[in-house]
Backbone and ligand atoms as CSV (ligand in chain L), in Angstrom:
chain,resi,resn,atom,element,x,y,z
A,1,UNK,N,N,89.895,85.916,75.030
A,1,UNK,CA,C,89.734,84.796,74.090
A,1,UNK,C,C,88.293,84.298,74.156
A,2,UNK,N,N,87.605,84.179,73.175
A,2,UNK,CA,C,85.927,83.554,72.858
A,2,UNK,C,C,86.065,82.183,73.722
A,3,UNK,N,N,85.089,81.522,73.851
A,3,UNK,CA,C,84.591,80.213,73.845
A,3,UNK,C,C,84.857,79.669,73.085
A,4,UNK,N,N,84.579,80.079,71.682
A,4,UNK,CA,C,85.003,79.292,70.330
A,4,UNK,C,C,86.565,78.649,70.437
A,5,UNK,N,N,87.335,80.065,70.307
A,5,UNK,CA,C,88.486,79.726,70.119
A,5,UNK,C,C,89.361,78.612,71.195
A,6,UNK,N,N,88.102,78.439,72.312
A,6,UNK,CA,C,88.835,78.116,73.238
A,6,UNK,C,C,88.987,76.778,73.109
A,7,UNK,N,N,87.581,76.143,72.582
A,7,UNK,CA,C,86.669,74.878,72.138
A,7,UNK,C,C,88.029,74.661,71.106
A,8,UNK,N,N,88.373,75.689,70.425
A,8,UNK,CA,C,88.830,74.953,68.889
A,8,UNK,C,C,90.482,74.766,69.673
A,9,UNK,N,N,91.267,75.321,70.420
A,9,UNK,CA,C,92.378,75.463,70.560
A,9,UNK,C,C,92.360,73.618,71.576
A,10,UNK,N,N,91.326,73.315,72.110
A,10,UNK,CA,C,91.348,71.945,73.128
A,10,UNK,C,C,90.902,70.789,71.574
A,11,UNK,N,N,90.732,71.184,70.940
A,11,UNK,CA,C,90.265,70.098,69.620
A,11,UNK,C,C,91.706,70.063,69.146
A,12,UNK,N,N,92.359,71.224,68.382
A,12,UNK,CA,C,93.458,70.944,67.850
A,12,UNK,C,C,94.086,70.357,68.951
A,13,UNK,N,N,94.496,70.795,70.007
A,13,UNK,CA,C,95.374,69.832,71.229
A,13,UNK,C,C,95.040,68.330,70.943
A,14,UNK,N,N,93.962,67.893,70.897
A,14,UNK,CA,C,93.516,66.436,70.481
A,14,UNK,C,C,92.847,65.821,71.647
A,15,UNK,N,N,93.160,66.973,72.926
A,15,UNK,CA,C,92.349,66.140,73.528
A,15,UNK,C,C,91.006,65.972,73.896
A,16,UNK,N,N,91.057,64.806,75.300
A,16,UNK,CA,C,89.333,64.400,75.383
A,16,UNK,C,C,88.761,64.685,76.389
A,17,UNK,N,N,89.179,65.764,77.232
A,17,UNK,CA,C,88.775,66.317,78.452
A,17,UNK,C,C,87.782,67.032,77.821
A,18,UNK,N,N,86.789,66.997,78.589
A,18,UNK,CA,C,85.196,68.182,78.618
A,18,UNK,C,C,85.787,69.656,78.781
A,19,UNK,N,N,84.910,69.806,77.955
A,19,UNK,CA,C,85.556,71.441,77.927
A,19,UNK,C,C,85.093,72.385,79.272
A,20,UNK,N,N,85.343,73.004,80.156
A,20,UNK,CA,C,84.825,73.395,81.456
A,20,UNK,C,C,85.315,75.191,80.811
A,21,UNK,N,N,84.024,75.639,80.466
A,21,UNK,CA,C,83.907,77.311,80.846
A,21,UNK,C,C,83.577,77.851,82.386
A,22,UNK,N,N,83.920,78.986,81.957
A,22,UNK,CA,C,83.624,79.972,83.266
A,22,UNK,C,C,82.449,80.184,83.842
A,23,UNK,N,N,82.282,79.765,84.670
A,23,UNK,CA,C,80.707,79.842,85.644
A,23,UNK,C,C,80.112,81.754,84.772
A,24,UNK,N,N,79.096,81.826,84.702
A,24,UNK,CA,C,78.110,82.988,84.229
A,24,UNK,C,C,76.514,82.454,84.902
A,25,UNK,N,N,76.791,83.302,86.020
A,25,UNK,CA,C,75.712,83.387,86.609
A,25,UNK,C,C,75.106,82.232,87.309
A,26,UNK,N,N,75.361,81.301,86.940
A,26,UNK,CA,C,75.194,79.818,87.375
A,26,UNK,C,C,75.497,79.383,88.760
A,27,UNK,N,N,76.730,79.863,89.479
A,27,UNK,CA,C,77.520,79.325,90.098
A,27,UNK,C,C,76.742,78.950,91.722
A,28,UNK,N,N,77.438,78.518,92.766
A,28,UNK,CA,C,76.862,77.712,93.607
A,28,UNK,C,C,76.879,78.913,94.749
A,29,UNK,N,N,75.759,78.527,95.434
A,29,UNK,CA,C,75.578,79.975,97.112
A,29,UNK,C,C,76.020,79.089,98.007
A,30,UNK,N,N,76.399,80.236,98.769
A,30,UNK,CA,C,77.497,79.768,99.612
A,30,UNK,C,C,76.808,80.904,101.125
A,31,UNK,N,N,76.301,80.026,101.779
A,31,UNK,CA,C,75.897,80.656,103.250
A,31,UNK,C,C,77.061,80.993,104.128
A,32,UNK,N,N,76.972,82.558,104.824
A,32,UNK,CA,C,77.735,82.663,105.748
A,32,UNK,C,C,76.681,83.415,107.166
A,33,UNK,N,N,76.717,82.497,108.046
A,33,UNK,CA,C,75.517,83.025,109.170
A,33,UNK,C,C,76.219,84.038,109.791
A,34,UNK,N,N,75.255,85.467,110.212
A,34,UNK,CA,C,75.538,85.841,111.429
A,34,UNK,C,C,75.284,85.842,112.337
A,35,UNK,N,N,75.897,85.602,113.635
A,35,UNK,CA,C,76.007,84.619,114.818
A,35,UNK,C,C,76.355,85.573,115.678
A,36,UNK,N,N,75.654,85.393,117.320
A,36,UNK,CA,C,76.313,85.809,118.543
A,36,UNK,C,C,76.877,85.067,119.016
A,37,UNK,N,N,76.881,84.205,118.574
A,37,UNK,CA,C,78.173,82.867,119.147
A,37,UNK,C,C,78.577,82.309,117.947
A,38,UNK,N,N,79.897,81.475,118.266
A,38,UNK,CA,C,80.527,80.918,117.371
A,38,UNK,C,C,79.811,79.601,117.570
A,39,UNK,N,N,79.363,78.844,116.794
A,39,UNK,CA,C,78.372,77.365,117.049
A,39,UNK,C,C,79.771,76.591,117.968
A,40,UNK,N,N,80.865,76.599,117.549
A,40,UNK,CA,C,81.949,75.485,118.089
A,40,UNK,C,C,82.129,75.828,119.120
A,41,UNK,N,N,83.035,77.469,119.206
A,41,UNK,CA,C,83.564,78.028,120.500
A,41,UNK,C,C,82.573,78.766,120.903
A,42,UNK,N,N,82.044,78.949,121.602
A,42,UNK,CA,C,81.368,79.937,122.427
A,42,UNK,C,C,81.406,80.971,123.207
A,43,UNK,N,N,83.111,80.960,123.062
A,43,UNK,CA,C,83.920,81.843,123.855
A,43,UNK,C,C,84.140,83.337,122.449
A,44,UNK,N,N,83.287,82.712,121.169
A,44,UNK,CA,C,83.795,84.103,120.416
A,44,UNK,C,C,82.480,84.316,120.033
A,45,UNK,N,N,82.285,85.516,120.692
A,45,UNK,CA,C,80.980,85.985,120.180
A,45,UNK,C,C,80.968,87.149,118.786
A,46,UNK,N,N,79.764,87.371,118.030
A,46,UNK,CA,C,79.361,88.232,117.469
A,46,UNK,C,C,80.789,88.246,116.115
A,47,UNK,N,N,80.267,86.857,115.054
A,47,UNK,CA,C,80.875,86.516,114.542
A,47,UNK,C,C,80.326,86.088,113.192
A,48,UNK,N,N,80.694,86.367,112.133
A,48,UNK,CA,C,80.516,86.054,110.651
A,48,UNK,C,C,81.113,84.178,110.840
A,49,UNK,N,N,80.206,83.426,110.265
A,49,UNK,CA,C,79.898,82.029,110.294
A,49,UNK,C,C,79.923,81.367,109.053
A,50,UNK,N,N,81.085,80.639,108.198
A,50,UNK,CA,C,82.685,80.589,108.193
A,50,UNK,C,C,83.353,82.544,108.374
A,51,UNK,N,N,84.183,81.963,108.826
A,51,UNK,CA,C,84.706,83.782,108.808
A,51,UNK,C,C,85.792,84.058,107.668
A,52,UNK,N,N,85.815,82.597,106.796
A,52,UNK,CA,C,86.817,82.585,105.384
A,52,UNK,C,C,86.324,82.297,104.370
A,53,UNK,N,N,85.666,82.065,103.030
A,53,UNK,CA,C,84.698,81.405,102.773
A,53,UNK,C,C,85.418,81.709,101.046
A,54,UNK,N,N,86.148,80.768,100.284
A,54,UNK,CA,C,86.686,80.741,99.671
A,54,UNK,C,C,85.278,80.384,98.317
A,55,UNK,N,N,85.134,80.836,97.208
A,55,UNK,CA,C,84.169,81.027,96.556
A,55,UNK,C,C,84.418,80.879,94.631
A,56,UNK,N,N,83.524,80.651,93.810
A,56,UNK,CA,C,84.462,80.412,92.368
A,56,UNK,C,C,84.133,81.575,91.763
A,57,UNK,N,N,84.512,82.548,90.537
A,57,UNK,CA,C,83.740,83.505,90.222
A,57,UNK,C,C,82.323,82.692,89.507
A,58,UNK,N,N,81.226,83.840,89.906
A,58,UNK,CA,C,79.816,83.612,89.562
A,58,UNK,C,C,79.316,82.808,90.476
A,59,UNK,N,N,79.837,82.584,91.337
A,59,UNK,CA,C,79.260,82.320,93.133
A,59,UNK,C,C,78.168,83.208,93.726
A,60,UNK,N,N,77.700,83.153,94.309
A,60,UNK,CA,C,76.776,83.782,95.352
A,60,UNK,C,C,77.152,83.293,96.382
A,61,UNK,N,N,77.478,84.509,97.492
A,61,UNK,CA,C,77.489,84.374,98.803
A,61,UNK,C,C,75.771,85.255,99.631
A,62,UNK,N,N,75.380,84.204,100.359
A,62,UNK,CA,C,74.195,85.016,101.183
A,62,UNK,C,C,74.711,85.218,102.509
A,63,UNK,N,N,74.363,86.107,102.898
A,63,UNK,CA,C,74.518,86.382,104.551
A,63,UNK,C,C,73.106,86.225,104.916
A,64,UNK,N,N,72.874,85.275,105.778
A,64,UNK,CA,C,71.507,85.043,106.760
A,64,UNK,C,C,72.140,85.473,108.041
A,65,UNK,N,N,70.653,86.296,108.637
A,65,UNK,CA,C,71.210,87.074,110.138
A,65,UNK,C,C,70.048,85.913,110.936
A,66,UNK,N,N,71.109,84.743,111.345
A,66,UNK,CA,C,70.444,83.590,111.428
A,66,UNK,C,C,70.353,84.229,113.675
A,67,UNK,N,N,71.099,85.484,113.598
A,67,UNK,CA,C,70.596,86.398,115.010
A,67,UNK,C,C,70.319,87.190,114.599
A,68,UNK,N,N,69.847,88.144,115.252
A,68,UNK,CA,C,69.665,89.525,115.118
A,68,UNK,C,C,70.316,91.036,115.287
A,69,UNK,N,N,70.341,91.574,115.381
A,69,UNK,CA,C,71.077,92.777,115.310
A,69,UNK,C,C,72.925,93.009,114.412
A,70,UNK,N,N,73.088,92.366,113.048
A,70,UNK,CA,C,74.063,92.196,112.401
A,70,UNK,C,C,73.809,92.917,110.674
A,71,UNK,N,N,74.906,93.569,110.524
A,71,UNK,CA,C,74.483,93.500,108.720
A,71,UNK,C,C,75.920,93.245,107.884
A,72,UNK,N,N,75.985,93.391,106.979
A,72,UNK,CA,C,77.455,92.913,105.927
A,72,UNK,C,C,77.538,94.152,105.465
A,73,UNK,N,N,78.758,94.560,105.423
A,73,UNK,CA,C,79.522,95.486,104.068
A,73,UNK,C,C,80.678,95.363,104.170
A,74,UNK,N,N,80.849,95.815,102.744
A,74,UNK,CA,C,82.492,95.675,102.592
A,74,UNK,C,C,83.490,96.973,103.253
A,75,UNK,N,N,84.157,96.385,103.105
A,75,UNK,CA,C,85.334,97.104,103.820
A,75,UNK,C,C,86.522,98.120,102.821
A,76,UNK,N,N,86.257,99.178,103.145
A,76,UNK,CA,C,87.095,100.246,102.009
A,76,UNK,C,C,88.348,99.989,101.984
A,77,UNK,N,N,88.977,99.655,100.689
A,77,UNK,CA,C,90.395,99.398,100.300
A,77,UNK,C,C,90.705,97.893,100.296
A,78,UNK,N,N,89.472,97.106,100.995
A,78,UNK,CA,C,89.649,95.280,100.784
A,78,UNK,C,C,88.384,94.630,99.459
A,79,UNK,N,N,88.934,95.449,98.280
A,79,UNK,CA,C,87.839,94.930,97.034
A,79,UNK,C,C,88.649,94.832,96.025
A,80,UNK,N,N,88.799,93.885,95.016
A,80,UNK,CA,C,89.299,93.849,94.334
A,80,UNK,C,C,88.563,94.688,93.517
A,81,UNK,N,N,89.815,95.254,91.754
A,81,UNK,CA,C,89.699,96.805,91.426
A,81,UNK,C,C,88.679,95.933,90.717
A,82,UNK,N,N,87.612,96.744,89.900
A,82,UNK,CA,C,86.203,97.009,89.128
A,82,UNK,C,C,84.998,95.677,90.393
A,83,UNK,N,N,85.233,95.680,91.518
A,83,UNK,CA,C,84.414,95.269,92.019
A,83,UNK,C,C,83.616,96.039,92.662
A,84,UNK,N,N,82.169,95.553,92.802
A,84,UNK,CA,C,80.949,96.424,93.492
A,84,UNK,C,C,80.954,95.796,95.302
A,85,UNK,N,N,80.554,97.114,95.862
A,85,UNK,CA,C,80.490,96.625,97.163
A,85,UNK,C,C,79.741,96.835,97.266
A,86,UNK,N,N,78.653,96.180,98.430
A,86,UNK,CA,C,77.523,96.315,99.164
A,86,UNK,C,C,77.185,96.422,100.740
A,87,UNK,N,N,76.379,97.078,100.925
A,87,UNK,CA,C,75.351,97.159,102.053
A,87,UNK,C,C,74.380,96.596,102.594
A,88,UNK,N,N,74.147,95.873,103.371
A,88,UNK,CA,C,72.723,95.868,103.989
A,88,UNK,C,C,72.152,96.060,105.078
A,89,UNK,N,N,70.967,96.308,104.853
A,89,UNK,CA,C,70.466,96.779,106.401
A,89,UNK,C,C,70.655,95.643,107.239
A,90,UNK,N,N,70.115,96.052,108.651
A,90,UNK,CA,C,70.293,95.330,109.873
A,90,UNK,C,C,69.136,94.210,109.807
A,91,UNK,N,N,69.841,92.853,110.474
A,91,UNK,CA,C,68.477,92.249,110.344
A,91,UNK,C,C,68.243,91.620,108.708
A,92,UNK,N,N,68.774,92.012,107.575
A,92,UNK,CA,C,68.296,91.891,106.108
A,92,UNK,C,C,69.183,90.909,105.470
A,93,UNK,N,N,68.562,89.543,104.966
A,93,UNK,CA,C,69.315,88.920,104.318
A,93,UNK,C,C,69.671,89.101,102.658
A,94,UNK,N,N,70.978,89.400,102.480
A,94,UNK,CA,C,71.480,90.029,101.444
A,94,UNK,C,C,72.437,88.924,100.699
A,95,UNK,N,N,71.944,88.841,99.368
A,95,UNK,CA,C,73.148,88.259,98.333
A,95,UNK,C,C,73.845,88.946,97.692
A,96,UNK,N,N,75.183,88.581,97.561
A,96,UNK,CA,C,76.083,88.923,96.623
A,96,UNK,C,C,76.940,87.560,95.433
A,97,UNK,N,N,76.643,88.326,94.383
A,97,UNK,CA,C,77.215,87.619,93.045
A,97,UNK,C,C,78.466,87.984,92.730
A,98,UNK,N,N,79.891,87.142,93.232
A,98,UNK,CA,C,81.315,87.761,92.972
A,98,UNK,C,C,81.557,87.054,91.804
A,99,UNK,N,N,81.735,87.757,90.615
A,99,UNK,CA,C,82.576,87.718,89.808
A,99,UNK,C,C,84.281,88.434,89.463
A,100,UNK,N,N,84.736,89.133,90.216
A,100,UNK,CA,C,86.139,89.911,89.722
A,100,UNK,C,C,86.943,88.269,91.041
A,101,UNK,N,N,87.773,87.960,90.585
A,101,UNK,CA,C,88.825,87.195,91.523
A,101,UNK,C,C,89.304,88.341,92.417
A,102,UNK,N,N,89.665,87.831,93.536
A,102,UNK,CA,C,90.514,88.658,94.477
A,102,UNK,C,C,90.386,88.163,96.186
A,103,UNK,N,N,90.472,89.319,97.110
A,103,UNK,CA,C,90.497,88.905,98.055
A,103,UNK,C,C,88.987,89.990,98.458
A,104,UNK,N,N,88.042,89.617,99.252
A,104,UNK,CA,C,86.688,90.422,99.293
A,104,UNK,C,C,87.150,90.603,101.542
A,105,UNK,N,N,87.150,91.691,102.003
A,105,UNK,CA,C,87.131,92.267,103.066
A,105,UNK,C,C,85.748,92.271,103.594
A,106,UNK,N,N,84.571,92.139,104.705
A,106,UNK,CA,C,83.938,92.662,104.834
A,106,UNK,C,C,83.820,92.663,106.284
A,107,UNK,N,N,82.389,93.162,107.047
A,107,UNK,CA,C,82.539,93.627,108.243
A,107,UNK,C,C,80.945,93.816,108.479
A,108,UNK,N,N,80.710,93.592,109.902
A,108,UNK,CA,C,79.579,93.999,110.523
A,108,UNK,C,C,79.469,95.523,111.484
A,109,UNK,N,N,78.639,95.967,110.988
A,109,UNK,CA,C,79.096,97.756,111.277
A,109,UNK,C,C,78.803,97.906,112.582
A,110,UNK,N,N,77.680,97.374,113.338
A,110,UNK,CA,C,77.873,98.031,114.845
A,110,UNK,C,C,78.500,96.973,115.217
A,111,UNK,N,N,79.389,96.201,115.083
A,111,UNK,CA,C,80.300,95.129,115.717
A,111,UNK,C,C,81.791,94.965,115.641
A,112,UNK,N,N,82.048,95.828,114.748
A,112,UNK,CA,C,83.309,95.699,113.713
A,112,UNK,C,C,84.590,95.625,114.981
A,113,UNK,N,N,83.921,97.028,115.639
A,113,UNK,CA,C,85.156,96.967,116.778
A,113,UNK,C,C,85.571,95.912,117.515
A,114,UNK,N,N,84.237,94.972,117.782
A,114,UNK,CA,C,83.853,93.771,118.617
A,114,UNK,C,C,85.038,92.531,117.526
A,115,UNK,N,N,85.261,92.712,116.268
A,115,UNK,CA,C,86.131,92.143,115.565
A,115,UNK,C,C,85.390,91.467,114.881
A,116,UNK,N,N,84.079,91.602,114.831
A,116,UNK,CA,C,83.063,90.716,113.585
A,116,UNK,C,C,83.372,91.290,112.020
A,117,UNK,N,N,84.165,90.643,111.548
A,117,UNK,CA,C,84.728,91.197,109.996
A,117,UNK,C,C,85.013,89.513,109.451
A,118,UNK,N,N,85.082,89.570,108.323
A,118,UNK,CA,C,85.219,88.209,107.416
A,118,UNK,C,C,85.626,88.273,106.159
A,119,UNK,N,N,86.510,87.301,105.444
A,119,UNK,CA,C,87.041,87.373,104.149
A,119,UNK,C,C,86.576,86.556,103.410
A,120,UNK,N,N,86.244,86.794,102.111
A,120,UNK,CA,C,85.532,85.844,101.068
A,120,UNK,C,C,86.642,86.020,100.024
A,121,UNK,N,N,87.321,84.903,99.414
A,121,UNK,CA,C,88.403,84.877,98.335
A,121,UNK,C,C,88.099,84.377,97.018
A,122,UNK,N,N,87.864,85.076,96.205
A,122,UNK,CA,C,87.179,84.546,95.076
A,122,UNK,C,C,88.491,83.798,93.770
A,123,UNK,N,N,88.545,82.915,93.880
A,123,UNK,CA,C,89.276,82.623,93.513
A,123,UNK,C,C,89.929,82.414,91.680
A,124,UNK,N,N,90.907,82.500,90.917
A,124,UNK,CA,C,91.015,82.652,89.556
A,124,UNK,C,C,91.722,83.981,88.839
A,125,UNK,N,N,91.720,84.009,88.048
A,125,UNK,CA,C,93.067,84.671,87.216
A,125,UNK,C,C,93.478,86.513,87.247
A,126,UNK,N,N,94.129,86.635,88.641
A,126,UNK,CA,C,94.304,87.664,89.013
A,126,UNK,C,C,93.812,87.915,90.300
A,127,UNK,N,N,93.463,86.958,90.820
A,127,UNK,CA,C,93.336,86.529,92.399
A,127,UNK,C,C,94.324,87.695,93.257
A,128,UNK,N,N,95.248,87.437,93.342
A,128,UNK,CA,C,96.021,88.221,93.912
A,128,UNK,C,C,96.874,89.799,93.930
A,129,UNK,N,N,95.911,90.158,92.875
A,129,UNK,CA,C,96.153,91.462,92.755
A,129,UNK,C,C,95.813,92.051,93.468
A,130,UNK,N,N,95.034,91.993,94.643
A,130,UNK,CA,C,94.588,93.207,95.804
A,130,UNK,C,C,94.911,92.692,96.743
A,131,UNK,N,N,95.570,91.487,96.994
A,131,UNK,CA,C,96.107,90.985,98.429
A,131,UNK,C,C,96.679,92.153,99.247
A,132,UNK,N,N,97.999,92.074,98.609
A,132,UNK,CA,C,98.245,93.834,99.401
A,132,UNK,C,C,97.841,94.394,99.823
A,133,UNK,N,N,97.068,95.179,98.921
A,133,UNK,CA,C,96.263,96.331,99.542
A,133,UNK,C,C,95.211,96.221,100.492
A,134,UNK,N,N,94.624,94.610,100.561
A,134,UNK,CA,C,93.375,94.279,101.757
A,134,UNK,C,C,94.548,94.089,102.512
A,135,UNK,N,N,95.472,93.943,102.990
A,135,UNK,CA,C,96.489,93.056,103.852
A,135,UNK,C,C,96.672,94.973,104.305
A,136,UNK,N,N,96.963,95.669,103.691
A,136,UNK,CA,C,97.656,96.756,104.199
A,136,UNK,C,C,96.246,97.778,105.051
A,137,UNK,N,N,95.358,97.204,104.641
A,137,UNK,CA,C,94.146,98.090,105.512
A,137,UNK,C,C,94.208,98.224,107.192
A,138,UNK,N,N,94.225,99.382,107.727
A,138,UNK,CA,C,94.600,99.095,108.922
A,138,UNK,C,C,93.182,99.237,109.982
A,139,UNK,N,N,92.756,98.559,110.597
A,139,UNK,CA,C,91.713,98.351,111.483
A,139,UNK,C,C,91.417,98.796,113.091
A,140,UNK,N,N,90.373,99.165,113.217
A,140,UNK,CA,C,90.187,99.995,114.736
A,140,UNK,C,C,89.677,98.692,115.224
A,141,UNK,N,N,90.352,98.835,117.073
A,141,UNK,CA,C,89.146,98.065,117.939
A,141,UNK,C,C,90.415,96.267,118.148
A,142,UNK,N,N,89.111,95.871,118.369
A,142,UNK,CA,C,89.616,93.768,118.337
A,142,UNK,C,C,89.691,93.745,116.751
A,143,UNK,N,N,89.174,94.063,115.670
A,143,UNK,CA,C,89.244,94.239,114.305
A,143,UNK,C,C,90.583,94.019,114.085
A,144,UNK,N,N,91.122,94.598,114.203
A,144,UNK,CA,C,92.450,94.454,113.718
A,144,UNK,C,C,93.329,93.207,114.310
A,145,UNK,N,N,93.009,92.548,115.314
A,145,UNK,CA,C,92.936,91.681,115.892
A,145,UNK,C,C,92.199,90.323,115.048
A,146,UNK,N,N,91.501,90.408,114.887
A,146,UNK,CA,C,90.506,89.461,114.136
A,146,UNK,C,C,91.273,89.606,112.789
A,147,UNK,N,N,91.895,90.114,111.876
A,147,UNK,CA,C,92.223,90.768,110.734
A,147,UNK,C,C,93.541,89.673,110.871
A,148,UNK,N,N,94.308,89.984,112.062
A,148,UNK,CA,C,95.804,89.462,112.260
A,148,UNK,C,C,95.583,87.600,112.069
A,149,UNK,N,N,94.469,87.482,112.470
A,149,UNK,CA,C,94.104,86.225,112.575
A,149,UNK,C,C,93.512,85.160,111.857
A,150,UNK,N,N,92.426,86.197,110.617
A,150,UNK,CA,C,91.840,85.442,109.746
A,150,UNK,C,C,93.179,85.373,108.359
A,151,UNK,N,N,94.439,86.631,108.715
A,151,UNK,CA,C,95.243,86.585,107.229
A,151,UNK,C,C,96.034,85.112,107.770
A,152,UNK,N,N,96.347,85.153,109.094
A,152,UNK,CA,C,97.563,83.884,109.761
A,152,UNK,C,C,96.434,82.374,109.098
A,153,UNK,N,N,95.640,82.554,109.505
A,153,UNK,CA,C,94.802,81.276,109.024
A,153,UNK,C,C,94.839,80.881,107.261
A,154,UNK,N,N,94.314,81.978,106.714
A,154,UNK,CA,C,94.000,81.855,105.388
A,154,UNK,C,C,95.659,81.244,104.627
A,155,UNK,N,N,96.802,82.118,105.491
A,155,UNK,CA,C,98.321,81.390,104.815
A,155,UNK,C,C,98.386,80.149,105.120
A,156,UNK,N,N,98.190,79.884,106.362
A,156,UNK,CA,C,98.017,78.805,107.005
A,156,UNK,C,C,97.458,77.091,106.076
A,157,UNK,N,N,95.993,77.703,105.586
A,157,UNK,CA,C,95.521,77.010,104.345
A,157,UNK,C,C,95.655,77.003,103.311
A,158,UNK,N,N,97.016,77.700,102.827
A,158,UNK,CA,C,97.482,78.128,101.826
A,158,UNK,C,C,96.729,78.983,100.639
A,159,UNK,N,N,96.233,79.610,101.246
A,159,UNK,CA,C,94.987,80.833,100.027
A,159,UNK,C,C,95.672,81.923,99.681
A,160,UNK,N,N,97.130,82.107,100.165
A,160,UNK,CA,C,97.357,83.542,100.181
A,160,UNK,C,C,98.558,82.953,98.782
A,161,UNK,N,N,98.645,82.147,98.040
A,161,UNK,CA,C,99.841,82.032,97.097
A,161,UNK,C,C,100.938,81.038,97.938
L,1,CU,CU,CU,77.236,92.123,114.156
């Protein structure tokens, strides 16, 4: 459905609410540090900083390697479908622009085992079409561990439906 039609379908309704479109490109960044410590606990090291980070489409998420030796990528089979995944080097602060809704998987590659992995949920219409399939990914190491823990949380805050 256009903008237009959308504008004209809230006019005929009659009402007087502001019309609110879909973020395009606009939308707000959203920092997630990577950390050898958790700033709170200190007892969890080598950790993506929120490790949940709920987001609108046309968001930007940055990863700052606010330590050293960390990078981001996504995680195969935790992307929602026509979404792009990314890489970055070690050390390299990298943005990403989510537009598809869903649930976003990702992971720090020489750490992953260590259980440094994190979920970004982009939230909006069809959100939950890849829950499953990120939920069904199965993980090597404390990972899977960390995995058991960030899905118990995220229900917990009610993100999962
Ligand atoms: Cu790391």
């Amino acid at each position: 459905m256009s903008l237009i039609l959308d504008r004209r379908s809230f006019l005929v309704a009659g009402t007087a609410l502001t019309l609110v479109s879909p973020a395009h490109g606009a939308g707000t960044t959203h920092d997630i540090q990577m950390l050898n410590r958790h700033p709170e606990n200190r007892r969890i090291t080598m950790v993506f900083h929120p490790i949940i980070q709920v987001v609108q489409p046309g968001d930007t998420v940055r990863f700052v390697p606010t330590n050293p030796g960390h990078n981001s990528q996504t995680i195969d089979g935790m992307l929602p479908v026509g979404a792009q995944s990314w890489r970055s080097r070690l050390n390299q602060e990298v943005s990403v622009t989510l537009t598809i809704p869903g649930f976003y998987g990702y992971k720090c590659l020489p750490h992953t085992a260590m259980g440094m992995v994190g979920l970004i949920i982009v939230e909006g219409d069809g959100m939950m079409d890849n829950l499953a399939a990120a939920r069904a990914v199965r993980h090597r190491g404390r990972a899977g561990k960390a995995w058991d823990e960030i899905w118990a949380q995220a229900a917990s805050d009610g993100l999962l439906g």
